[in-house]
Backbone as CSV, one residue per row, in Angstrom:
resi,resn,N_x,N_y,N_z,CA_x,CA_y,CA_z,C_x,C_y,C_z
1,UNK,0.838,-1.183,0.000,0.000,0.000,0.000,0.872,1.230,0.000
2,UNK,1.020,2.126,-0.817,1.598,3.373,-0.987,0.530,4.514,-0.601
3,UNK,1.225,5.112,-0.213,0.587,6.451,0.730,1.131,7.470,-0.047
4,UNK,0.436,8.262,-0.820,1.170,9.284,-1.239,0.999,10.699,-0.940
5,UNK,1.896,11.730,-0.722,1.269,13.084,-0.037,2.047,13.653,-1.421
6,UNK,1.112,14.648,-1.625,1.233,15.829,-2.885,1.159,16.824,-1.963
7,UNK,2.544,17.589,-2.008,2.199,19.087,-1.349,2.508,20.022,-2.948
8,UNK,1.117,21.270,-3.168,1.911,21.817,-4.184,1.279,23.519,-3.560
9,UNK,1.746,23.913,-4.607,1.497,25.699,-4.444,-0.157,25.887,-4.498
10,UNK,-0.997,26.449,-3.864,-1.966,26.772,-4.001,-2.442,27.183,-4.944
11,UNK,-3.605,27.435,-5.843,-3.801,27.780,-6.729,-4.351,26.592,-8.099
12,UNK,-4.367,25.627,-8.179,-4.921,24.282,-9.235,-5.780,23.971,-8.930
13,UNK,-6.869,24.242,-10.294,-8.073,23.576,-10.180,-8.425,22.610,-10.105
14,UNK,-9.388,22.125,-9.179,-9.503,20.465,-8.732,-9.414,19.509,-9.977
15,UNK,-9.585,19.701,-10.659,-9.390,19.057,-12.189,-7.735,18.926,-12.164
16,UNK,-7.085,19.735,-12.231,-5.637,19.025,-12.205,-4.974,18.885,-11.328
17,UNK,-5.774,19.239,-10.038,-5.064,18.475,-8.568,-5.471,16.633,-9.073
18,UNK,-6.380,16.607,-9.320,-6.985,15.533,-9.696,-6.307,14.504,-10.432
19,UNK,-5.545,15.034,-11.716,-4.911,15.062,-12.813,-3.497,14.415,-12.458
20,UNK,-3.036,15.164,-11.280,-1.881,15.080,-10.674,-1.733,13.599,-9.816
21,UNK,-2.694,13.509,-9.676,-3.153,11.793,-8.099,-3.010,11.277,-9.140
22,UNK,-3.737,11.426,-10.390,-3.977,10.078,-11.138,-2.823,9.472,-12.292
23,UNK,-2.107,10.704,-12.312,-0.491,10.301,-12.716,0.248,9.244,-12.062
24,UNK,0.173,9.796,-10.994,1.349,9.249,-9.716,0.628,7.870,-9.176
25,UNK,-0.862,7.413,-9.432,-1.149,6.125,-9.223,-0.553,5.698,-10.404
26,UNK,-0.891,5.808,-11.700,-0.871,5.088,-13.117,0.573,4.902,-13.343
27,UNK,1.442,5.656,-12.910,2.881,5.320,-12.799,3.140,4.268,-11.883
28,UNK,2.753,4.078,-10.815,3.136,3.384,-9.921,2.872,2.101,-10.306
29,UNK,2.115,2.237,-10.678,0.350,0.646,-11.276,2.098,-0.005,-12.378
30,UNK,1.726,1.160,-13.634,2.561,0.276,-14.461,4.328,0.277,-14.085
31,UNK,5.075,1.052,-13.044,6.192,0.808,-13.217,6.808,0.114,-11.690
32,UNK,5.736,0.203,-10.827,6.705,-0.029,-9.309,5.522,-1.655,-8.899
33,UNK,4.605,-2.184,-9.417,4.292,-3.116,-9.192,3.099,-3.006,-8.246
34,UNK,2.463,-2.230,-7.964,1.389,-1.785,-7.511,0.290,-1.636,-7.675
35,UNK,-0.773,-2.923,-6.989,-1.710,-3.538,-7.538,-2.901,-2.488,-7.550
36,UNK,-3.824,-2.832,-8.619,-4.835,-1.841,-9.121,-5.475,-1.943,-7.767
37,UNK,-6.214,-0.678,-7.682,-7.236,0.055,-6.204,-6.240,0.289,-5.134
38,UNK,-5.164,-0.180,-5.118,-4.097,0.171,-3.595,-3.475,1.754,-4.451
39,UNK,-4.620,2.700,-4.078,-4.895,4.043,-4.219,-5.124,4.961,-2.806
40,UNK,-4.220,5.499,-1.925,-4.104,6.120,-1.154,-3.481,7.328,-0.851
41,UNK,-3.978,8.580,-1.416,-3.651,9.714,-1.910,-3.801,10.974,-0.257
42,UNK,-3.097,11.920,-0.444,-3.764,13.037,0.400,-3.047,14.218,-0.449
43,UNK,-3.744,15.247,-1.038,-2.985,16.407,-1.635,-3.752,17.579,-0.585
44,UNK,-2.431,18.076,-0.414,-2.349,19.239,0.006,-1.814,20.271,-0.075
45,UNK,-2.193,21.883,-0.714,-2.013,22.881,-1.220,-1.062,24.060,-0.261
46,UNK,-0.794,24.778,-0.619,0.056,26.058,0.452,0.030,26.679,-0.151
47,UNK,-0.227,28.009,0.593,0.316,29.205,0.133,1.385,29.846,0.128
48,UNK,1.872,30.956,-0.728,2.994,31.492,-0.580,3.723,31.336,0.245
49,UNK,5.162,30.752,0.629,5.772,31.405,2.107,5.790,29.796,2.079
50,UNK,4.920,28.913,2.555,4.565,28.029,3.149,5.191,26.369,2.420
51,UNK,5.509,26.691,0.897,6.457,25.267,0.737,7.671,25.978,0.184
52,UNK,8.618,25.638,0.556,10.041,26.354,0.244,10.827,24.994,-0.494
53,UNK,11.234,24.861,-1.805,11.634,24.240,-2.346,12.806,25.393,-3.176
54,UNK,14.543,24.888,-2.879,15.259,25.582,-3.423,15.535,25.524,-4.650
55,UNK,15.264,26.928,-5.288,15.049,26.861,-7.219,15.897,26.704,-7.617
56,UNK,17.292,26.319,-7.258,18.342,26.160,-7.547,19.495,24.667,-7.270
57,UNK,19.165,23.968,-6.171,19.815,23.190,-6.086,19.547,21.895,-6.857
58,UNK,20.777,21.416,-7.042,21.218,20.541,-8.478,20.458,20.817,-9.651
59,UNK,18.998,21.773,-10.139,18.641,22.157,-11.286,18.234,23.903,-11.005
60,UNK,17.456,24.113,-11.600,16.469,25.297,-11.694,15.186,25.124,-12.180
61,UNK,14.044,25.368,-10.973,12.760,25.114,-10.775,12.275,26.090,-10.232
62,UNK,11.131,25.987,-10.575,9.812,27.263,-11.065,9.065,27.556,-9.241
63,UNK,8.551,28.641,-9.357,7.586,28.380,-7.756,6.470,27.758,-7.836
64,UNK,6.031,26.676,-9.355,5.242,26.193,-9.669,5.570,24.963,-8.857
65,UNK,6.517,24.539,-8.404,7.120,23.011,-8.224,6.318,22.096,-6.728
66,UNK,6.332,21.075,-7.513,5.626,20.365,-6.262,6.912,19.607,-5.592
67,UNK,5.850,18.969,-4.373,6.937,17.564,-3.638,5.893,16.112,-3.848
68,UNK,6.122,15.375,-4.081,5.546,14.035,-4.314,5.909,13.328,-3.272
69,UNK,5.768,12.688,-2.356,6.189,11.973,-0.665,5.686,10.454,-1.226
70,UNK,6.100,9.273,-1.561,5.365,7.899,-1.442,5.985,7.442,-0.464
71,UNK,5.222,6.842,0.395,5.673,5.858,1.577,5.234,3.903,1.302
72,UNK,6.388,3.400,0.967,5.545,1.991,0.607,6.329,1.010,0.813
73,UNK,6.151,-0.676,0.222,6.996,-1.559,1.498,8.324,-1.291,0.256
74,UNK,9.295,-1.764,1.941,10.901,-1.498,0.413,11.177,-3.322,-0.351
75,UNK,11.996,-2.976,-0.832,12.582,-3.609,-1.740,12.491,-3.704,-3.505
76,UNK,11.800,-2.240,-3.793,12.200,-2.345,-5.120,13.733,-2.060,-5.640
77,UNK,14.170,-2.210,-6.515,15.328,-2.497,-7.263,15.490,-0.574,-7.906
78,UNK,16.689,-0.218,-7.620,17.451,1.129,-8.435,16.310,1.422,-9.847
79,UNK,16.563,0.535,-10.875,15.847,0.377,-11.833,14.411,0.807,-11.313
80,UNK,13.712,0.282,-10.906,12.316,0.305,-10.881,12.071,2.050,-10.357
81,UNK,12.534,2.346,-9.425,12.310,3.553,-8.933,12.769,4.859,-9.876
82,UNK,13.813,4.182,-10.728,14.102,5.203,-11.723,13.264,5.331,-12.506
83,UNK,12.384,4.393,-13.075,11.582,4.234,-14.223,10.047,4.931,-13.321
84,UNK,9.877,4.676,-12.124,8.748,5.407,-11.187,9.122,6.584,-11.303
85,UNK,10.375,7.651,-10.870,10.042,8.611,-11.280,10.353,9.459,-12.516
86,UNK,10.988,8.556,-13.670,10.323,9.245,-14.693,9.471,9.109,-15.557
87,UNK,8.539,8.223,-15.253,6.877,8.157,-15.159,6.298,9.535,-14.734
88,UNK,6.440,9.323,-13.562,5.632,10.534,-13.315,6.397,11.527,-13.420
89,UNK,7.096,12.185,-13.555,7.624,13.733,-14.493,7.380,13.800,-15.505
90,UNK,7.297,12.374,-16.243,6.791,13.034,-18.202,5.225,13.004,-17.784
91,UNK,4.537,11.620,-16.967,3.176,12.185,-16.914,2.479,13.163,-17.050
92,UNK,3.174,13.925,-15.324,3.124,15.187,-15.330,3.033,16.258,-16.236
93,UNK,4.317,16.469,-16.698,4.722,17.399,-17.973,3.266,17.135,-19.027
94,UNK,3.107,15.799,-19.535,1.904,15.680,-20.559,0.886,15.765,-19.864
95,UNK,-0.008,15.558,-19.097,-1.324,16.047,-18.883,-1.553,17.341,-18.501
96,UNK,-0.610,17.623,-16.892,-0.918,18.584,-16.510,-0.309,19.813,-16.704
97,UNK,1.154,19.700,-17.777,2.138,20.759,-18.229,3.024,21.172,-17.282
98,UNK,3.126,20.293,-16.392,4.303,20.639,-15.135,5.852,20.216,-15.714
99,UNK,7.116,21.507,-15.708,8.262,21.108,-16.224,8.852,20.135,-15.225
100,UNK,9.263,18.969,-15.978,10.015,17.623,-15.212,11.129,18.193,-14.418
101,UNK,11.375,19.133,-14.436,12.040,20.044,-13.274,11.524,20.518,-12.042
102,UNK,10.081,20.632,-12.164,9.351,20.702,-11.260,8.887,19.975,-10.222
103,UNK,9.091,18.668,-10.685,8.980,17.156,-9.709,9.500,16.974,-8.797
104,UNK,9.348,17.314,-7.627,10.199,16.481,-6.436,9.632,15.353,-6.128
105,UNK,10.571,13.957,-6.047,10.015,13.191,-5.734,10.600,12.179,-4.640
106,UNK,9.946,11.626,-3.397,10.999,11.223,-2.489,10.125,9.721,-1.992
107,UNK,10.829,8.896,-1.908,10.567,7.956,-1.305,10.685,7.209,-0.472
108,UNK,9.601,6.993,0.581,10.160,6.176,2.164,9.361,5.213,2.008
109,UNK,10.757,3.900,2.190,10.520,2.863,2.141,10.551,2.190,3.753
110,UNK,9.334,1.349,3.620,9.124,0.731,5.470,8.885,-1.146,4.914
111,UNK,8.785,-1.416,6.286,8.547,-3.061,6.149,7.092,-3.164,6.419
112,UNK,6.873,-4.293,5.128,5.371,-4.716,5.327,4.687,-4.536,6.446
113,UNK,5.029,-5.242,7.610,4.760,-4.842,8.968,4.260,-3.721,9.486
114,UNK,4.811,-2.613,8.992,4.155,-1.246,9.090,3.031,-0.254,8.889
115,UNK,2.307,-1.510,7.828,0.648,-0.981,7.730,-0.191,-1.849,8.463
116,UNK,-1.193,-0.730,8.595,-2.775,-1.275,8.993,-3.539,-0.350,8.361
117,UNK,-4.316,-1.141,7.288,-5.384,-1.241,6.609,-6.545,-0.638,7.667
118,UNK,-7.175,-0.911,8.821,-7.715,-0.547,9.340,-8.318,-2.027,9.928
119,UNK,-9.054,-2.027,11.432,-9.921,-2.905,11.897,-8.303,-3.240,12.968
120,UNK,-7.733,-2.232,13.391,-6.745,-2.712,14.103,-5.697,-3.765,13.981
121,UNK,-5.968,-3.989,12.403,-5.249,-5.199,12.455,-3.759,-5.038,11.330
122,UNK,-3.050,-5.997,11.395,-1.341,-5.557,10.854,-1.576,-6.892,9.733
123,UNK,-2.461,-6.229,8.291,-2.763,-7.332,7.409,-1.396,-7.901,6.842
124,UNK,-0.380,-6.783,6.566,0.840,-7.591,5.646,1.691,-8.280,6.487
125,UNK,1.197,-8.526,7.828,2.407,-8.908,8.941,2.610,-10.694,9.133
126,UNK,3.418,-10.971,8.872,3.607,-12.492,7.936,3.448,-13.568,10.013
């Protein structure tokens, strides 16, 4: 189960906040092995002041730029995560016109063990 948090600049119409979730599942689906409906999104917007992403370090990026957060179990392979995020930066770029410069994308990896689905219970816990 991947958890994903979208923090971006305030201002996108729910249509391409929208736009934006459904990238970052459809990437995941076809490149990190992530079974269809294990869809667990939270986007959340800021205003000015409030996400500080430096426009400068290792590229140059816009105050348009988001952060992408997935939290999910580890053990994918270098490969796979490379191909996850440039999935979603060209996604991006093609639906919603965000420059692949604009992508932050970070990933925390935990052990199966670490979710609950809900009903108190630890379903992936072997």
């Amino acid at each position: 189960m991947p958890l994903v948090r979208i923090d971006l600049p305030a201002g996108r119409p729910a249509q391409e906040r929208t736009a934006i979730a459904d990238v970052v599942y459809e990437a995941m689906v076809a490149t990190a092995n992530v079974p269809a409906n294990d869809r667990f999104v939270v986007v959340s917007e800021h205003a000015a002041g409030d996400l500080i992403l430096d426009p400068h370090y290792l590229l140059d990026r816009s105050p348009a730029s988001l952060i992408i957060q997935i939290t999910l179990n580890q053990g994918r392979s270098l490969e796979v995560k490379k191909s996850l995020y440039r999935a979603i930066a060209d996604g991006l770029h093609e639906r919603v016109g965000i420059a692949v410069d604009d992508v932050v994308i970070s990933l925390v990896e935990v052990p199966k063990e670490n979710w609950s689905f809900g009903g108190g219970l630890a379903q992936y816990a072997d």
